[in-house]
C-alpha positions as CSV (number, residue, x, y, z in Angstrom):
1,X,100.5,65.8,100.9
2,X,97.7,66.9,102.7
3,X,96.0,70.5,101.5
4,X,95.8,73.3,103.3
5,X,92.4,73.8,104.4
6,X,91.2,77.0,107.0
7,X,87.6,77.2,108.8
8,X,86.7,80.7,110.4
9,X,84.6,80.9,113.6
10,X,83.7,83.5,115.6
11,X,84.2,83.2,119.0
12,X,83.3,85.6,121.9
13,X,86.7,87.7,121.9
14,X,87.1,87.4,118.2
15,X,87.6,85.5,115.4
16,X,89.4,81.7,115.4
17,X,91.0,80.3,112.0
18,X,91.2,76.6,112.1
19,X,94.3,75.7,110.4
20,X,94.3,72.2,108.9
21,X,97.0,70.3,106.5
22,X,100.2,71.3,104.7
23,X,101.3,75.3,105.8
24,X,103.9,75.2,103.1
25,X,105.5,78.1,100.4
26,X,102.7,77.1,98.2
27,X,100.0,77.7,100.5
28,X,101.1,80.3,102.3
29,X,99.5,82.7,101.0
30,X,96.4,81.6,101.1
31,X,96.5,81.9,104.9
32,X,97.9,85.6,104.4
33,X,94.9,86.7,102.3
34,X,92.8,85.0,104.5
35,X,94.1,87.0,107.5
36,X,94.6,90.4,105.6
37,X,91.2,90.4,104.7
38,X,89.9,89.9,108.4
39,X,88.3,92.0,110.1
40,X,89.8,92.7,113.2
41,X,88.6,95.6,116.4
42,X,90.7,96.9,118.9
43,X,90.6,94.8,122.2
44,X,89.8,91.5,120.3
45,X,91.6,88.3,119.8
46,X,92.5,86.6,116.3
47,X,93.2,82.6,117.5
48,X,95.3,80.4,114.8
49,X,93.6,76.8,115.8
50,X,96.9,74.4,114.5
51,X,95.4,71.0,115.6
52,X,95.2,69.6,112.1
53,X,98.3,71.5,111.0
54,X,100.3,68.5,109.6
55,X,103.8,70.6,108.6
56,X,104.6,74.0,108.6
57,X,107.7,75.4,106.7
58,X,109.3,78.7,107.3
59,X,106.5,80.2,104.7
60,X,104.3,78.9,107.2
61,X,106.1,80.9,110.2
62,X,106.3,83.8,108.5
63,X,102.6,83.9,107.6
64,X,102.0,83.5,111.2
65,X,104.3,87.0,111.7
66,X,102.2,88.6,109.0
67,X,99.0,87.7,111.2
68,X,100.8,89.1,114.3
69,X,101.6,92.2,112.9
70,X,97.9,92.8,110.8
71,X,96.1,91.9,115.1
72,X,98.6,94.3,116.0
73,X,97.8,96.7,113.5
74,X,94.6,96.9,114.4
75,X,94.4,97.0,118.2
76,X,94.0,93.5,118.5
77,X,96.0,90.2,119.7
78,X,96.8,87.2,118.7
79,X,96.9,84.0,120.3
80,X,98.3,80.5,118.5
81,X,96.2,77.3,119.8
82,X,97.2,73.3,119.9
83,X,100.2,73.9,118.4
84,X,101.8,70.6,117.1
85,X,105.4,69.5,118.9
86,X,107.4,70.2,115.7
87,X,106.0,73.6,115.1
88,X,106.4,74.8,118.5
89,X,110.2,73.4,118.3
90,X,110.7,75.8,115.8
91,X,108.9,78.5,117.2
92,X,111.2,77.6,120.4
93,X,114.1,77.6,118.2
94,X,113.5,81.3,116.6
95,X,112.1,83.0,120.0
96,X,108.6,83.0,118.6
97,X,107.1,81.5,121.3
98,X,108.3,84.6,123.3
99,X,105.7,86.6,120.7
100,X,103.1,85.1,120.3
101,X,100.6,83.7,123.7
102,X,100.8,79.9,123.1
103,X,97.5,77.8,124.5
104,X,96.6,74.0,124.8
105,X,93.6,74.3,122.4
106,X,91.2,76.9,120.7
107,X,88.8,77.1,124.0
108,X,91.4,77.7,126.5
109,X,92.3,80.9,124.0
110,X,89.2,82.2,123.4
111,X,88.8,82.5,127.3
112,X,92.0,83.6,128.4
């Protein structure tokens, strides 16, 4: 079991959580706190980083919707990065990938 660990960066259209480890039911919410409590302006782009994301349940998917709708909230969007083959499956699977701009890695999102 590998924990979850997140590392905020700015970048120059807005802020990019690096998302590393286990996005399970029991961590979750940490990743929803972490997002509610972001600061997000109208134009800018919130990046979810999933290189290191190791597994991702459907707490994990669902925190990503929460992050969609708080960017959207605000003005902003939201872009996922490196996203692993068995998360996008899933994504595939639901239609999220239809939602949310999908991108190779964190610096082909922050300049899109």
């Amino acid at each position: 079991m590998s924990p979850l660990q997140i590392t905020t960066r700015d970048a120059a259209t807005g802020p990019v959580l690096e998302i590393v480890g286990e996005l399970d039911y029991t961590s979750a919410g940490e990743l929803r706190e972490l997002i509610a409590g972001t600061d997000l302006k109208p134009g800018r782009r919130l990046v979810l980083d999933l290189a290191g994301l190791t597994f991702c349940d459907s707490s994990g998917i669902t925190a990503f919707i929460a992050a969609r709708n708080h960017a959207h909230a605000a003005g902003a969007d939201i872009a996922l990065a490196a996203v692993p083959a068995n998360t996008l499956r899933v994504l595939r699977m639901v239609g999220l990938d239809q939602l949310f701009p999908l991108h190779p890695d964190s610096d082909v999102a922050t300049r899109a």
